[in-house]
ZAKE-564973 format. One record per residue (C-alpha): y, x, z; residue in one letter. Coordinates in nm, 2 decimals, padded with zeros to 4 digits. Layout:
BEGIN
((Y X Z) A)
...
//
This chain:
BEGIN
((07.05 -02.43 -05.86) X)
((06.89 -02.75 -05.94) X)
((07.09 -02.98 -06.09) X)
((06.91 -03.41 -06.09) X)
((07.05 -03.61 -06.40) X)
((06.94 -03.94 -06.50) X)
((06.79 -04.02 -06.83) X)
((06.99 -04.25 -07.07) X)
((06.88 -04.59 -07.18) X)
((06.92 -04.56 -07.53) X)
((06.73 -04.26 -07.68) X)
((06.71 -04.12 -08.07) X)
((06.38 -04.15 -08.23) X)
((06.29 -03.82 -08.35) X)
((06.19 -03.85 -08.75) X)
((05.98 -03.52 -08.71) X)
((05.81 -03.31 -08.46) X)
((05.44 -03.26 -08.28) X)
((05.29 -03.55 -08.08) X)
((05.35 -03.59 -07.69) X)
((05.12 -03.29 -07.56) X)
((05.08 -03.31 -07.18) X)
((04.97 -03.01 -07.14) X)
((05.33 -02.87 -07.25) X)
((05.54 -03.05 -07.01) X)
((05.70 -02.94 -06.70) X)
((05.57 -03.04 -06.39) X)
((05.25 -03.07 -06.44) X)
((05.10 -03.21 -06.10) X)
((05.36 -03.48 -06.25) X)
((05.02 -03.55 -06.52) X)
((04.81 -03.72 -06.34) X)
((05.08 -04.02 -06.29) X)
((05.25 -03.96 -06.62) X)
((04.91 -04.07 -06.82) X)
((04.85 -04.40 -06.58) X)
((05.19 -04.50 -06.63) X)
((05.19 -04.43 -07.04) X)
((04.86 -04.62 -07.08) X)
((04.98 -04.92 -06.89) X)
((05.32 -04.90 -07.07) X)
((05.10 -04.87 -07.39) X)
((04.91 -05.21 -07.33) X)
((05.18 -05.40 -07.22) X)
((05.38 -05.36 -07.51) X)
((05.04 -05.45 -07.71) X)
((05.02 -05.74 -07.60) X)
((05.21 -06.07 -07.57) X)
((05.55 -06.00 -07.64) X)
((05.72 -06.25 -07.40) X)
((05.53 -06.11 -07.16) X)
((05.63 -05.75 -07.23) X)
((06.00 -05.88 -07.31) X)
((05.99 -06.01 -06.98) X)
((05.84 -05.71 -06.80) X)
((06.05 -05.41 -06.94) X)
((06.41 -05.63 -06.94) X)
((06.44 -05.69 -07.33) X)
((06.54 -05.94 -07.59) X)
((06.37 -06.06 -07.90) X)
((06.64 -05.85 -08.10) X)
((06.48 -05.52 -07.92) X)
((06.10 -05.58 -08.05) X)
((06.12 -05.26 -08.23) X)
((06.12 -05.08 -07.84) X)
((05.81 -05.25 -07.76) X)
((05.69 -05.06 -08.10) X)
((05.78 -04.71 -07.99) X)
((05.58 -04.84 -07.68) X)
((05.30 -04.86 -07.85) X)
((05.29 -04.56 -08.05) X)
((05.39 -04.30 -07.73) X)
((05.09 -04.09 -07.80) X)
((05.13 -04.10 -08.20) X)
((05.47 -04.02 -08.22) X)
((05.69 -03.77 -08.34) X)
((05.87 -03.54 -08.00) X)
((06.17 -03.37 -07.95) X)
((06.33 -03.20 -07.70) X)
((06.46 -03.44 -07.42) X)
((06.79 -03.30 -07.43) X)
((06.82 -03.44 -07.76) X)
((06.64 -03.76 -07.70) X)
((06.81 -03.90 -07.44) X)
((07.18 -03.98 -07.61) X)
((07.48 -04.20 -07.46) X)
((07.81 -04.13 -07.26) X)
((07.69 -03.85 -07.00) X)
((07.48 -03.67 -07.25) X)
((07.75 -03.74 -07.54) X)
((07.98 -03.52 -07.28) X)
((07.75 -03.31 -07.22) X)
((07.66 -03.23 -07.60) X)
((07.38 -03.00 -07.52) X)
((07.40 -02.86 -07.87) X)
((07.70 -02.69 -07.87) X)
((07.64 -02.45 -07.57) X)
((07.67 -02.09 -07.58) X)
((07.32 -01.93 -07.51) X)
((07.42 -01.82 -07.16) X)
((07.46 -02.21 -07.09) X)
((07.18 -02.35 -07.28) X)
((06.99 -02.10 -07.04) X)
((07.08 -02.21 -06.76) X)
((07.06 -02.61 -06.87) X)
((06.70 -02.51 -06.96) X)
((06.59 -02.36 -06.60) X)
((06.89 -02.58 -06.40) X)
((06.89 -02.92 -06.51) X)
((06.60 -03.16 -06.45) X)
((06.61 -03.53 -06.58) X)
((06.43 -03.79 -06.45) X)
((06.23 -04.05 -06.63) X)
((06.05 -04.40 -06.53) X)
((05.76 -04.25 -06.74) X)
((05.74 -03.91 -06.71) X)
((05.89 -03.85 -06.37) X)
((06.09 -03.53 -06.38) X)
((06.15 -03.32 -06.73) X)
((06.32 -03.01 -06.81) X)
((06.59 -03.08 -07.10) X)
((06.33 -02.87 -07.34) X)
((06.02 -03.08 -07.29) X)
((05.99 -03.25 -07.60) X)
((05.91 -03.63 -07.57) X)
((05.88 -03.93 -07.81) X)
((06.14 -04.22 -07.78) X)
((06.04 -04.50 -07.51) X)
((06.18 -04.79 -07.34) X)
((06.08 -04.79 -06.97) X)
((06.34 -04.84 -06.68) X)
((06.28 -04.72 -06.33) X)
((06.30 -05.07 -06.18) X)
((05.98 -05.20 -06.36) X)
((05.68 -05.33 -06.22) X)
((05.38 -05.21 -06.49) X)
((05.06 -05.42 -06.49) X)
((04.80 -05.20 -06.34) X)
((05.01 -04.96 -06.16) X)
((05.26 -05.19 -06.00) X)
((05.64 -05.09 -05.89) X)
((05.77 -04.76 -06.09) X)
((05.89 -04.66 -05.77) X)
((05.59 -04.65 -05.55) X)
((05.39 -04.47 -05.79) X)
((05.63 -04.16 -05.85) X)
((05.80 -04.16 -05.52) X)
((05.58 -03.89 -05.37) X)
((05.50 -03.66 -05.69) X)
((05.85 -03.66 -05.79) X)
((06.00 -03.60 -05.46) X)
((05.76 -03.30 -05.45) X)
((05.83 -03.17 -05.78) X)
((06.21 -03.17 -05.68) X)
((06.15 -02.92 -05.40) X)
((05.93 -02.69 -05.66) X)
((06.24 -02.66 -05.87) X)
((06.48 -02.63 -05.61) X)
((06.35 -02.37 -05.47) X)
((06.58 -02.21 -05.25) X)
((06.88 -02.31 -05.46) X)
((07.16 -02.54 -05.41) X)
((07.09 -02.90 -05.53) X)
((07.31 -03.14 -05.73) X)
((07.22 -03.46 -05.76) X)
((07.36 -03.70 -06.02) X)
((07.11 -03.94 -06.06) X)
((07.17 -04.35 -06.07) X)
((07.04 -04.54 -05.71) X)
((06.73 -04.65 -05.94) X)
((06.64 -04.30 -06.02) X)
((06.69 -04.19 -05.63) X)
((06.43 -04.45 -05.55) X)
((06.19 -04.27 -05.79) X)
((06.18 -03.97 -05.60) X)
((06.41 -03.88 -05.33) X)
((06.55 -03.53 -05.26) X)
((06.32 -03.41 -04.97) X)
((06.54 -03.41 -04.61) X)
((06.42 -03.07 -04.57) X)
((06.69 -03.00 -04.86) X)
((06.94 -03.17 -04.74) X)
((07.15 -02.94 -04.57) X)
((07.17 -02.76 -04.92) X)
((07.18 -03.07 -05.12) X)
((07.54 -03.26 -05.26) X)
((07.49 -03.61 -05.42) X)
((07.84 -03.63 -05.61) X)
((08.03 -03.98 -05.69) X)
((08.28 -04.02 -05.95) X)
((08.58 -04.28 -05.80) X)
((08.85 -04.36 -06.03) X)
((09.19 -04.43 -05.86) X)
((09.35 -04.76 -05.95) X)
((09.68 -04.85 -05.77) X)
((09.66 -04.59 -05.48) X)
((09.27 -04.76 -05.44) X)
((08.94 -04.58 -05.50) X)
((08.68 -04.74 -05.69) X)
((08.32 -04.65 -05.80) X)
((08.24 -04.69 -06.11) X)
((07.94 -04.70 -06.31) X)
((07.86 -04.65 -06.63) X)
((08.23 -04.52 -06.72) X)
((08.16 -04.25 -06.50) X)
((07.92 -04.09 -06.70) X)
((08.11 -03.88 -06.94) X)
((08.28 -03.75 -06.60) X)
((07.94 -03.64 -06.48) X)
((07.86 -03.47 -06.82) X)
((08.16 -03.30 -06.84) X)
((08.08 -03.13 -06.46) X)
((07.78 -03.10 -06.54) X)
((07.90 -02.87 -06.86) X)
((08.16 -02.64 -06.67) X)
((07.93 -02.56 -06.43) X)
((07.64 -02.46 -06.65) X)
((07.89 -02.19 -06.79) X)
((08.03 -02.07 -06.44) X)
((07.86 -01.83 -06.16) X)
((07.62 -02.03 -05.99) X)
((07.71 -02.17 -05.66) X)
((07.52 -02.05 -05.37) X)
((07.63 -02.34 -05.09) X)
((07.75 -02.68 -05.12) X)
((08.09 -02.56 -05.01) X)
((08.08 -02.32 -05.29) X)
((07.97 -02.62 -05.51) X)
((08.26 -02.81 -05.42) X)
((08.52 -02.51 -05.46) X)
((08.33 -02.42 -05.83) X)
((08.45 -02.77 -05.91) X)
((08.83 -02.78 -05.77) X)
((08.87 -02.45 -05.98) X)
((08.77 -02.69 -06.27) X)
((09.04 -02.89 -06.22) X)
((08.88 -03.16 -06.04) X)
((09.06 -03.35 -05.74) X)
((08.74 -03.34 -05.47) X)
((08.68 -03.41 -05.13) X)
((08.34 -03.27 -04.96) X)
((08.18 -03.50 -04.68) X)
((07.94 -03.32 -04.42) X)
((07.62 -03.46 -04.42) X)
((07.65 -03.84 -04.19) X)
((07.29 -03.75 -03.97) X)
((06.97 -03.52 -03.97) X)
((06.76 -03.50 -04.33) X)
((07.13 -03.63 -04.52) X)
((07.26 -03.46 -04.81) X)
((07.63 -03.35 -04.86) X)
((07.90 -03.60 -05.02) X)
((08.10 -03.50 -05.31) X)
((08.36 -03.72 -05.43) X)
((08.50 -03.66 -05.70) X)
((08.88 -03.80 -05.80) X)
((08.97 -03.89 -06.12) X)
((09.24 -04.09 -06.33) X)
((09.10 -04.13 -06.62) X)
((08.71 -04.14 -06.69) X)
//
């Protein structure tokens, strides 16, 4: 199983640990755009700061981002799974896994990133600010550069396996699920029902998609979509499974929920 998350905007500095190593992350035909894309992050943040404000979506307060920019390759890594922080990873809470589950979010999950493409929760990485709908000087939109690499890289950890994907629309963009997983593949939504009306909501459904995320790493691992879908009413989850809409489309999950 193969299960897509997106990375988190806010992300804990690590005090302590080895410097970014290439050579040790996952993915590695993922290198040869990761280093590119880290220079050109690199020399935009050293240099004029509007400019770099401008470019990465960040206020005066946030100068201290354009910092870690600067220092990628000087400073201190830790595992993702502990670097990237906020509501879906909050619910997740990594840490607390029993070592069956830490297993399987250590060969299952895969987490993309605007700078290193795809990671495994174990790679260890420095803090950074870099979102996926930035254009970098030098290599130009985020998404044309990792759309083909990442989309690959997706069908090497997939393998034969069902997929899950969770990611934001931004993150899709990056590096689509290849249609020749489709009919294997579910992209789940989180609706929250208001009044007898669905809604989709966004950042609120997070903790939702961390909590799923979490029962499933500790349960038998689904071998179809439909089994996907029945893995997660057993959870307790209200869910309705969509067939794919044409040719190359992935499965629908929508997930039903009160209370986020």
């Amino acid at each position: 199983m193969l299960i897509l998350l997106p990375p988190s905007e806010g992300k804990a500095s690590p005090s302590r640990g080895p410097r970014l190593a290439w050579t040790t992350l996952s993915f590695p035909d993922l290198t040869s755009t990761r280093k590119p894309v880290a220079d050109a992050l690199a020399r935009l943040s050293a240099g004029p700061a509007t400019k770099a404000r401008a470019a990465l979506g960040i206020s005066a307060r946030q100068e201290d981002e354009l910092e870690r920019n600067r220092n990628l390759l000087a400073s201190p890594t830790a595992p993702a799974g502990e670097v990237y922080t906020g509501v879906l990873y909050d619910a997740l809470d990594l840490a607390s896994l029993d070592t069956r589950a830490r297993r399987r979010a250590a060969s299952d999950i895969a987490i993309a990133s605007a700078l290193f493409g795809l990671l495994r929760v174990t790679d260890r990485i420095p803090a950074y600010r870099l979102s996926a709908d930035t254009t970098l000087p030098g290599v130009g939109r985020l998404a044309g550069a990792w759309r083909e690499p990442v989309a690959d890289a997706i069908a090497e950890a997939a393998g034969r396996g069902v997929v899950l994907d969770l990611r934001s629309s931004a993150y899709v963009a990056l590096g689509p699920v290849p249609s020749a997983l489709a009919e294997r593949t579910a992209v789940a939504r989180v609706l929250q029902e208001r009044g007898g009306k669905r809604v989709i909501v966004s950042h609120h459904n997070k903790a939702t998609k961390g909590r799923i995320v979490r029962g499933l790493l500790g349960e038998s691992k689904p071998r179809t979509v439909e089994d996907l879908a029945g893995a997660l009413g057993a959870a307790g989850y209200r869910v309705e499974l969509a067939s794919p809409a044409g040719d190359g489309k992935p499965w629908t999950i929508d997930v039903i929920v009160k209370d986020l």
